[in-house]
ROSE-836778 format. One record per residue (C-alpha): residue in one letter; x, y, z; residue number from 0. Coordinates in steps of 0.001 Angstrom, whole numbers. Example, Ala and Ser with C-alpha at 12.3 -4.5 7.8 and 13.67 -1.06 7.14 Angstrom:
<nodes>
NODE aa       x       y       z   i
NODE  a   12300   -4500    7800   0
NODE  s   13670   -1060    7140   1
</nodes>
This chain:
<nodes>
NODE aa       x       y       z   i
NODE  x   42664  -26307    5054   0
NODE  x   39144  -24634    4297   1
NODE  x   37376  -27389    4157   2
NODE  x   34528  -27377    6477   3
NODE  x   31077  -30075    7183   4
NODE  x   27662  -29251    8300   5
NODE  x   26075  -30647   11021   6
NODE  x   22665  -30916    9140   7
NODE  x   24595  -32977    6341   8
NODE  x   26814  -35366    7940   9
NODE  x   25240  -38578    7981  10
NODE  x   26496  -40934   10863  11
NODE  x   25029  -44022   12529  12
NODE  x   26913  -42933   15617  13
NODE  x   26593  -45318   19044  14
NODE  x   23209  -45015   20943  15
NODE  x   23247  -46659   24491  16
NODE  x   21805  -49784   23464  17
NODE  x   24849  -49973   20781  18
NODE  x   27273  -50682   23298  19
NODE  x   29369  -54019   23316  20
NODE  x   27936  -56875   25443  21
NODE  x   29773  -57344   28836  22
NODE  x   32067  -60670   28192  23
NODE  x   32175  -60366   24824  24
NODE  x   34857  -59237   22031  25
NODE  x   34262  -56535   19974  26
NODE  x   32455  -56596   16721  27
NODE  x   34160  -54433   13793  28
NODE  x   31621  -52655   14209  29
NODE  x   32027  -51624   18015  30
NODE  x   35770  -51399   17310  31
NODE  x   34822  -48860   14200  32
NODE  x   32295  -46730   16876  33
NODE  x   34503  -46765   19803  34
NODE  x   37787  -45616   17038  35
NODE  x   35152  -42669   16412  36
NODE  x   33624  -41840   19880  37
NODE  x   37635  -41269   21065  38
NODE  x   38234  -38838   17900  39
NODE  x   38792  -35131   19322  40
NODE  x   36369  -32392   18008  41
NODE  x   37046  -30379   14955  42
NODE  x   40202  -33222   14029  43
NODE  x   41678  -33850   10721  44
NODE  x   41388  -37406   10198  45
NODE  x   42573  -40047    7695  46
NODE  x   41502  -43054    7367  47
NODE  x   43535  -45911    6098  48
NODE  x   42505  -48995    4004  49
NODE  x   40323  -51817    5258  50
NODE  x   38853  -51875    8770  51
NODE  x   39936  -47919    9785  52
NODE  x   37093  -46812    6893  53
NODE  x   34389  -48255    8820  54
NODE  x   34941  -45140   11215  55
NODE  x   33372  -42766    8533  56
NODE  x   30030  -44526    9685  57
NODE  x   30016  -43361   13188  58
NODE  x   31495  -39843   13535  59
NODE  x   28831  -37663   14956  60
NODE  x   27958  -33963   12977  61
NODE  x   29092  -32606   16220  62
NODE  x   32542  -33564   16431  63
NODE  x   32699  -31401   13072  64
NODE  x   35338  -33714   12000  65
NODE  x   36980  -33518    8771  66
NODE  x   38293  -36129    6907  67
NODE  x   41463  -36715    4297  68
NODE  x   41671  -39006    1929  69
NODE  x   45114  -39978     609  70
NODE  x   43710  -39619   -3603  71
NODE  x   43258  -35787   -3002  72
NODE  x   40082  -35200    -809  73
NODE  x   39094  -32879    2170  74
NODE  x   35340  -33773    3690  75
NODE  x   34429  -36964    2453  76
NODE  x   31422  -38579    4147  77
NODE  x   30340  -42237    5127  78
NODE  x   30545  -44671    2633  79
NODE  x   28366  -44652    -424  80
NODE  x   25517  -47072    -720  81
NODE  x   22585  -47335   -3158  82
NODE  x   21583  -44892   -4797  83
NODE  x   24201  -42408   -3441  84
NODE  x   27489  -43967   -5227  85
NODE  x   29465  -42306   -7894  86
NODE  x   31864  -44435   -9355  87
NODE  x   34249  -41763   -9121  88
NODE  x   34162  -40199   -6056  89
NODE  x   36402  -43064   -3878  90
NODE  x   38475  -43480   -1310  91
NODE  x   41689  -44597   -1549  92
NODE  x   41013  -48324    -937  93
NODE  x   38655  -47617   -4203  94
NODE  x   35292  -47838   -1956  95
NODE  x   32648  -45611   -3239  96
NODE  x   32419  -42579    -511  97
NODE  x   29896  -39452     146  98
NODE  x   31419  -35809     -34  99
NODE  x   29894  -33735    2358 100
NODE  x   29254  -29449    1932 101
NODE  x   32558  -27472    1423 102
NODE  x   34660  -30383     659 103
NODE  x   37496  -30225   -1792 104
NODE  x   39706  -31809   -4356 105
NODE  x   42976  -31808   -4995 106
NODE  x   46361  -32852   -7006 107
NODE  x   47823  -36318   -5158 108
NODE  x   51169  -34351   -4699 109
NODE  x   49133  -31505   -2351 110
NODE  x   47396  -34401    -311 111
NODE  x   50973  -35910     621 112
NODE  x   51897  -32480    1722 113
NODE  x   49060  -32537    4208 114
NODE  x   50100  -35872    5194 115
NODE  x   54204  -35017    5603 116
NODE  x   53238  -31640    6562 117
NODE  x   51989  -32239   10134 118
NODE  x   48522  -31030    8708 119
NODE  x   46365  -34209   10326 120
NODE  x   45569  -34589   13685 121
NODE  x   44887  -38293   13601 122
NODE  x   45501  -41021   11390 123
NODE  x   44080  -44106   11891 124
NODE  x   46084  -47646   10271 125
NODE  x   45329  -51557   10125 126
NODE  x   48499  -53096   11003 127
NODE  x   50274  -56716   11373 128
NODE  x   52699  -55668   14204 129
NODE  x   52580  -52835   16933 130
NODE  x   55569  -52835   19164 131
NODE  x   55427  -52302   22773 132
NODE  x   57277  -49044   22003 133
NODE  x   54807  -48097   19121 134
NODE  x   56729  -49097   16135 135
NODE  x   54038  -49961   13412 136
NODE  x   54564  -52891   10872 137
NODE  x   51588  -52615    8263 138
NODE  x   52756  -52788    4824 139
NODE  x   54217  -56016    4673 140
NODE  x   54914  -59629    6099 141
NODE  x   57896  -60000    4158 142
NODE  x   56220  -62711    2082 143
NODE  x   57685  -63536   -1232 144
NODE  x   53974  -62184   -2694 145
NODE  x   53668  -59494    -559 146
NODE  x   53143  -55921   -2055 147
NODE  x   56413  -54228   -3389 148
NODE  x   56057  -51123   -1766 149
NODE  x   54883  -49426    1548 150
NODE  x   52042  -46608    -416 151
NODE  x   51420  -43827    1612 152
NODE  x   51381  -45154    4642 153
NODE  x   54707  -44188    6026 154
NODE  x   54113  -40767    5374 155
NODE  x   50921  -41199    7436 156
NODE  x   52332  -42750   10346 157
NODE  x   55063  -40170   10539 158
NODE  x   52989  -37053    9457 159
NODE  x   50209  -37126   11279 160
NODE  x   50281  -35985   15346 161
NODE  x   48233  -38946   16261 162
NODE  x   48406  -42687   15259 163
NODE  x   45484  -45041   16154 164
NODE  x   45833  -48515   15109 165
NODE  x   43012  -50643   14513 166
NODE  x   43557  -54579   14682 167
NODE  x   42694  -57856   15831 168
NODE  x   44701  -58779   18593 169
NODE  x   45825  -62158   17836 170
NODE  x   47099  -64155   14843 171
NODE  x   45517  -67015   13777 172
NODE  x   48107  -69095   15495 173
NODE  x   47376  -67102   19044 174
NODE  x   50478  -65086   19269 175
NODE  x   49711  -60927   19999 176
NODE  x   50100  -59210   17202 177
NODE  x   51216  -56704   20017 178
NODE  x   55276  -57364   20376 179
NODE  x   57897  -56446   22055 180
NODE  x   59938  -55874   18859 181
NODE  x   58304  -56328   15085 182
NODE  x   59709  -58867   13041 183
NODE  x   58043  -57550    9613 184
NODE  x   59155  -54577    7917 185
NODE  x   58807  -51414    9758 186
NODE  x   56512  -48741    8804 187
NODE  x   57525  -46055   11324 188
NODE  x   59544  -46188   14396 189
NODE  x   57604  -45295   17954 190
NODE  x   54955  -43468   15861 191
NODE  x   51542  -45264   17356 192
NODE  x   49925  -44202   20578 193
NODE  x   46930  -46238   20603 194
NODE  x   46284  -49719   19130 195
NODE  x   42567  -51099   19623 196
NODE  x   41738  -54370   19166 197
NODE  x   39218  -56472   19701 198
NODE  x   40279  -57867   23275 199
NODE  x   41452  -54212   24392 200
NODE  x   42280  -50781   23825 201
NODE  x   45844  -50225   24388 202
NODE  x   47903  -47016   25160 203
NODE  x   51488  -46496   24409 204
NODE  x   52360  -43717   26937 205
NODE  x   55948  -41987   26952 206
NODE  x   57579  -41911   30348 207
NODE  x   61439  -41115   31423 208
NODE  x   62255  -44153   31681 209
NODE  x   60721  -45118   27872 210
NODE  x   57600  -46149   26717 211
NODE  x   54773  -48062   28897 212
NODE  x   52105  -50048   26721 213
NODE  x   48592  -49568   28903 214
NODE  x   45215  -51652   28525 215
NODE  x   42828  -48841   28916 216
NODE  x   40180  -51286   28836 217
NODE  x   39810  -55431   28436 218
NODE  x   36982  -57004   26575 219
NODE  x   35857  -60734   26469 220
NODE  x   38441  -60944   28434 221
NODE  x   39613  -60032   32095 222
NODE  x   42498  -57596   32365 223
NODE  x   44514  -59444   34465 224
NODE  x   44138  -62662   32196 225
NODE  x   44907  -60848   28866 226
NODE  x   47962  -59513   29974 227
NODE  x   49549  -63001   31279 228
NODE  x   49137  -63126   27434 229
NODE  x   51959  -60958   26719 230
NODE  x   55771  -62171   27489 231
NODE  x   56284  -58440   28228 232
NODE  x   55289  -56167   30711 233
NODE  x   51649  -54416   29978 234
NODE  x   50432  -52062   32902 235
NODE  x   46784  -52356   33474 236
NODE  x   44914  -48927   34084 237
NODE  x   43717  -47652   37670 238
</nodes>
């Protein structure tokens, strides 16, 4: 992968100080989106999936030197498109008009799911319904007679790519976690995720001997020790 961005060229509305959430509050989309970017290693292959995880286009910095995939056959897309600055044909693959920035570079769809099987990205980052304590991912479907009837590319992201991030809100709209011990819809990819964030909390899914531990990193409208009385499972809050 050739691809590379400029730092002159990447346009990003990264987070400033005065961006950061307010204490007691949950996070915004947007926060979520800037926080999802801020934790993004340096010089990372990234894809973004469909719905929330695009918003993190907006707020990677030209300094990580990030480089982003996009699942219709795309190395180096840029923010999304607005104004002036959208071609009707240059989209991601949740169809939203995108940028491209220098050196990117196009491809057949069957080359961009050999990135994505081939261990090529560093991160992908996935809306979900369900994230197991264990990082199983459910995001495809709820098992709903109308639901879509198939899974897309997103198995071969969860499985390809080194890193899963999940992006989601943390409850349903009847209160539950969408953070289980066990998913009840169809399953994406087994033990794949190792970081969900959500609006009340980022979450960490760390491996240990004895199996996998499911960490809140950090709590937000929320204190730590009351969000996890939330959970009929154990969740270990970090020191």
């Amino acid at each position: 992968m050739s691809s590379q961005t400029s730092p002159a060229s990447q346009t990003s509305h990264s987070a400033q100080p005065d961006d950061a959430p307010q204490p007691g509050q949950p996070l915004s989309r947007e926060d979520l989106a800037k926080l999802v970017a801020a934790d993004i290693a340096p010089g990372s292959y990234v894809n973004l999936g469909i719905g929330q995880p695009t918003k993190v286009s907006d707020y990677l910095t030209p300094e990580q030197q990030v480089t982003l995939h996009t699942e219709n056959g795309m190395l180096g897309m840029g923010p999304q498109a607005h104004g002036d600055d959208i071609d009707e044909e240059l989209i991601n693959a949740g169809k939203i008009p995108v940028t491209e920035l220098p050196g990117a570079s196009y491809f057949h769809h069957a080359d961009s799911f050999a990135m994505m099987r081939g261990g090529h990205l560093d991160v992908c980052v996935l809306g979900a319904f369900q994230v197991s304590a264990g990082g199983d991912l459910a995001n495809w479907s709820t098992g709903a007679p109308d639901a879509i009837p198939a899974v897309g590319g997103a198995m071969d992201l969860a499985i390809g790519a080194k890193e899963v991030f999940v992006m989601m809100s943390l409850f349903a709209k009847d209160g539950t976690p969408k953070i289980v011990a066990d998913c009840t819809y169809p399953v994406t990819g087994l033990g794949c995720v190792s970081r969900v964030y959500t609006d009340h909390g980022v979450f960490l899914i760390e491996t240990h001997e004895d199996g996998p531990r499911l960490v809140l990193r950090e709590a937000y409208g929320i204190a730590p020790e009351d969000l996890v009385k939330r959970f009929d499972f154990p969740v270990v809050i970090a020191g």
